[in-house]
C-alpha positions in Angstrom: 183.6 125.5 116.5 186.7 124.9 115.0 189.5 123.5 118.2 186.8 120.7 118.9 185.1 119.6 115.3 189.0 119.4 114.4 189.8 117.1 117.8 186.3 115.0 116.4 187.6 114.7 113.0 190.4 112.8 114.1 188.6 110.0 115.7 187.4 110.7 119.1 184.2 109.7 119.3 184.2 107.1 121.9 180.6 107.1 123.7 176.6 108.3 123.3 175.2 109.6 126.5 171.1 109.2 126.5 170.2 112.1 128.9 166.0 112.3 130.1 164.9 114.4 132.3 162.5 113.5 134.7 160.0 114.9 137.7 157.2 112.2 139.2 157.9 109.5 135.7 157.4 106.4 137.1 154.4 105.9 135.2 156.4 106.4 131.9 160.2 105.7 132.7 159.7 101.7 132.5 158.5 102.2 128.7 161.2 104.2 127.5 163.5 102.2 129.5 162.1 98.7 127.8 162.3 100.5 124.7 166.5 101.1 125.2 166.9 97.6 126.5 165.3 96.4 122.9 167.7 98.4 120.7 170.2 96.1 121.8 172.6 99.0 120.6 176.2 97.1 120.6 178.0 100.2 121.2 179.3 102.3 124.0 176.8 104.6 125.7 175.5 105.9 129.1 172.2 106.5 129.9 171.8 109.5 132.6 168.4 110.7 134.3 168.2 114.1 135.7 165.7 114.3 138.6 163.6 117.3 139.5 163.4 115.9 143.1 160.3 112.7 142.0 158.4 111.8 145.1 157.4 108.8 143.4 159.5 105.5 142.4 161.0 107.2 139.4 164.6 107.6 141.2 164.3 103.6 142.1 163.0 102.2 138.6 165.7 104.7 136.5 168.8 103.2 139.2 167.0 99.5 138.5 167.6 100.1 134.6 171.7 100.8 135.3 170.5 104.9 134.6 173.0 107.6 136.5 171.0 110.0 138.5 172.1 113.3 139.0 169.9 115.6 141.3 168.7 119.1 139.9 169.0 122.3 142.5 166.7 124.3 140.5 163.9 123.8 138.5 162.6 123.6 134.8 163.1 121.7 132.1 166.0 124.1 130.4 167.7 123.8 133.6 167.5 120.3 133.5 169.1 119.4 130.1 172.3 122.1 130.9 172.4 119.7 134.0 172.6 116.9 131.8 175.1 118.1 129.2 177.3 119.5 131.9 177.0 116.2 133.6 177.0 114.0 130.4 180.6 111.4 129.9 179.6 110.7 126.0 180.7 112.8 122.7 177.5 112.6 121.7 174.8 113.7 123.7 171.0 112.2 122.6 168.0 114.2 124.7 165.1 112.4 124.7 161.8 112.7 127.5 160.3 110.4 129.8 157.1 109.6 128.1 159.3 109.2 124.5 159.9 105.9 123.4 162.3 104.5 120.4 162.2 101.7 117.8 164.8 99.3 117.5 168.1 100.7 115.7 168.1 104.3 117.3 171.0 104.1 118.6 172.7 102.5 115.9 171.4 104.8 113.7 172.7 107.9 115.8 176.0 106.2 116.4 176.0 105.5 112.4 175.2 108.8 111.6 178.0 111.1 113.3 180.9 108.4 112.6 180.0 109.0 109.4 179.0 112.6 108.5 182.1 114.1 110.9 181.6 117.4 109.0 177.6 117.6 111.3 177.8 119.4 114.9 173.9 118.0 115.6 170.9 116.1 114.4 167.6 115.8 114.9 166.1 112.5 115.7 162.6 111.2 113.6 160.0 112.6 115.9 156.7 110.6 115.4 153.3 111.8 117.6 151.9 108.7 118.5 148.3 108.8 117.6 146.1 108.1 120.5 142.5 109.2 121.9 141.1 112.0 119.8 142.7 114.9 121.1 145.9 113.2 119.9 145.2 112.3 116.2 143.7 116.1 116.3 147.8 117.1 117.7 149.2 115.0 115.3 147.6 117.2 112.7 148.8 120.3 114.6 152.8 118.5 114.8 153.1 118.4 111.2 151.3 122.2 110.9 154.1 123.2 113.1 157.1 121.4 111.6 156.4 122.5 108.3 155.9 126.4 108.9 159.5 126.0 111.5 161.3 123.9 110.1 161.2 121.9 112.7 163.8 119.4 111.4 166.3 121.7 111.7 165.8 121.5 115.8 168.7 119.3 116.8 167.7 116.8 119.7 171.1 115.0 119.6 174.5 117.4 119.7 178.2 116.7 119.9 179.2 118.0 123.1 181.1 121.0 122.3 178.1 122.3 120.4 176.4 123.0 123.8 179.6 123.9 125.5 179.8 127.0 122.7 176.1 127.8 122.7 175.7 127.6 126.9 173.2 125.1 126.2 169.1 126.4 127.0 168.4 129.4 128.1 166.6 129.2 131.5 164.9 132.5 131.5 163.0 131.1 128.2 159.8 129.5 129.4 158.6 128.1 126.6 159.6 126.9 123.2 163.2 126.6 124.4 163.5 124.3 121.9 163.1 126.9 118.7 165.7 129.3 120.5 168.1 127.1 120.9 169.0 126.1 117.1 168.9 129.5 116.3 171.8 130.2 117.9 173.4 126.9 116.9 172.8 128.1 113.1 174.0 131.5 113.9 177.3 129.9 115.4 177.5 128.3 112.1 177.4 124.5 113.3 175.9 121.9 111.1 172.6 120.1 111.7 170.9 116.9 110.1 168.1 114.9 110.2 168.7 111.0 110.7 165.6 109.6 109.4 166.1 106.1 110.9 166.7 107.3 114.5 162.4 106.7 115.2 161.2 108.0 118.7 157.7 108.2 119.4 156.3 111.2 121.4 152.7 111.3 123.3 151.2 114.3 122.9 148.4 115.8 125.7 145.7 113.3 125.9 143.1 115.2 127.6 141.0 118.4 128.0 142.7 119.2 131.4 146.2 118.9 130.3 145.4 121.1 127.2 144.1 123.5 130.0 147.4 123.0 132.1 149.9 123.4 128.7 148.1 126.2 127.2 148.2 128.0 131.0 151.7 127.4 131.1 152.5 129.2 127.0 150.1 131.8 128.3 152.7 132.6 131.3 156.0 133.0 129.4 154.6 133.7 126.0 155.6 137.5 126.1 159.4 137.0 127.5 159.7 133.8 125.2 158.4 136.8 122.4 161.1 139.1 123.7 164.1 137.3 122.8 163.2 135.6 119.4 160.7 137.7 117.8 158.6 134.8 116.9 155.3 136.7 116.5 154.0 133.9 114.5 153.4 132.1 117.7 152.4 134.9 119.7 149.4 135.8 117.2 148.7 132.0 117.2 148.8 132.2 121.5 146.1 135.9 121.0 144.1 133.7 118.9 143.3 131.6 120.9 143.4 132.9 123.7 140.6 135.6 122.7 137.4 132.7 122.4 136.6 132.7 125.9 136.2 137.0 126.3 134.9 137.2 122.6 132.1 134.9 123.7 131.4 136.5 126.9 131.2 140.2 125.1 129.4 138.9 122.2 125.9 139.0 124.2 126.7 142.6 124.7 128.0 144.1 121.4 127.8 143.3 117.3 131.1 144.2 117.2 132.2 141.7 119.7 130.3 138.6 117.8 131.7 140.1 114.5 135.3 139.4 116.0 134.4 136.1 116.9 133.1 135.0 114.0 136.6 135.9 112.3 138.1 134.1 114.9 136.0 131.0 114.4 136.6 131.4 110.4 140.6 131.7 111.2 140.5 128.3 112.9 138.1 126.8 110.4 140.5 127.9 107.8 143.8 126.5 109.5 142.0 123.3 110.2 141.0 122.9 106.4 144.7 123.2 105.5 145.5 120.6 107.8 143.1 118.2 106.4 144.3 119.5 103.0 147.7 118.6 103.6 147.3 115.4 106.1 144.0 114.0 104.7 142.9 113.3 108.0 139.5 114.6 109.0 140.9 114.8 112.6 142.4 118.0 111.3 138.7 119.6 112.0 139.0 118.6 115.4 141.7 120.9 116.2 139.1 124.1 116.4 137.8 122.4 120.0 141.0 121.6 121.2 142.8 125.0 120.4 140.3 126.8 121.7 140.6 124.7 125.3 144.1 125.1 125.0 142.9 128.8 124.4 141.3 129.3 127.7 144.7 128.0 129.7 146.6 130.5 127.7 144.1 133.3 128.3 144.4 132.5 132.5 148.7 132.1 131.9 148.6 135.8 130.4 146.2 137.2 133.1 148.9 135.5 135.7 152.2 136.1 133.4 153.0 140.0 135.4 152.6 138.1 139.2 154.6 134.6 138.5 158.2 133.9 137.9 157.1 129.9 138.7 160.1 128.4 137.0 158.2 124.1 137.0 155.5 122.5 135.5 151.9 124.1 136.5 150.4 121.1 138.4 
């Protein structure tokens, strides 16, 4: 850490590079893109799309909002960020995803932020699920679930260069969760991370029963290997748990035992949707038992097919 932060500390900081992947966005690239033009940051900064090959209009509509397009040879999303950090002419790198959007004074914010605390290596942005249909408001429940048992402010989403330079960036064998791995080699490097409260990005979560189907397939795949390398086995029982509805149901006409395991299941869920509504006091808390056991089913087929894929892009 030290040749770099030292080089920082004396005043280096010249630019902000907003990097977003991208694959098939042009649906959701104009609304992040509006939402950039509105910050009407003052500063220096680059914005810098990295395209998984879109046979849509993203490429046109990112090029029609002054973005830099650089062309992945692989694919994945790990893969794609190392592109853009490799690629990236800022000192401060800011990740953000196609279907994000920010509220005026990001960027200031960020910009604020690391001219000020020069001792922090990374950051993590305010991350706010936007709640939508149903399924959302029921995610959004989930989100804060999740970020309070990880610590999920202690993921940066914004890092001074170097920081990635040290690190290597994502690991691309990681299927999933890249994004808890990552920070826990940037606190075992010993770099510094913050939270900037009034950097605000909104995220979307899945909005439907089919792309809970499609995610949950897609954990179910790299689960195990993603298991493997952190020994995050919170996540894996989580992934079993749900993953065990569909065959417990199916066995269940055939054996006691079978309905008995069920049951517990059921009560498991019932009992981690009570302490969302506990903690949120939103009664949408209740509805993630039907959505995580959806997501479930995916996860069930991704671990059936994890031994035969090594499918490196999004299931479509």
């Amino acid at each position: 850490m030290g040749e770099n932060s030292a080089t920082y500390k004396r005043g280096l900081f010249e630019m902000l590079t907003v990097i977003i992947p991208t694959r098939n966005e042009e649906k959701n690239l104009p609304v992040i893109f509006e939402s950039l033009k509105a910050d009407k940051f003052k500063g220096k900064y680059e914005l810098l799309v990295v395209d998984g090959h879109s046979k849509d209009k993203t490429v046109e509509i990112a090029k029609s909002f002054g973005a830099r397009i650089v062309q992945q040879k692989e694919s994945g999303i790990s893969n794609a960020r190392n592109i853009g950090w490799q690629s990236a002419k800022g000192d401060v790198l800011i990740f953000l995803e196609a279907d994000h959007w920010i509220e005026p004074g990001f960027l200031t914010a960020v910009d604020k932020f690391f001219k000020k605390n020069k001792t922090f290596d990374a950051a993590r942005y305010n991350i706010k699920p936007h709640p939508g249909n149903y399924i959302q408001k029921a995610l959004v429940v989930q989100c804060e679930l999740a970020e309070r048992r990880q610590g999920a402010r202690g993921f940066p989403t914004i890092f001074r260069k170097y920081v990635l330079e040290k690190t290597g960036g994502w690991d691309e064998s990681i299927g999933i969760a890249e994004d808890r791995e990552l920070p826990i080699r940037i606190k075992q490097a010993g770099f510094k991370v913050g939270f900037i409260e009034d950097a605000k990005m909104w995220a979307k979560p899945v909005d439907s029963f089919k792309s809970l189907y499609k995610e949950g397939r897609w954990y179910g795949r790299h689960v195990l290997s993603y298991v493997r390398k952190t020994n995050d086995y919170a996540t894996l029982l989580g992934v079993f748990l749900y993953a065990s509805f569909a065959p417990l149901t199916l066995l269940s006409f055939f054996s006691g035992i079978f309905a008995t395991l069920l049951a517990l299941a059921f009560l498991a869920l019932l009992a981690y949707a009570l302490k969302g509504y506990l903690i949120t006091k939103s009664t949408y808390a209740f509805l993630m038992i039907p959505v995580n056991i959806a997501r479930g089913f995916g996860e069930l087929i991704g671990l059936l097919e994890s031994p035969f894929v090594k499918q490196k892009g999004k299931i479509s």
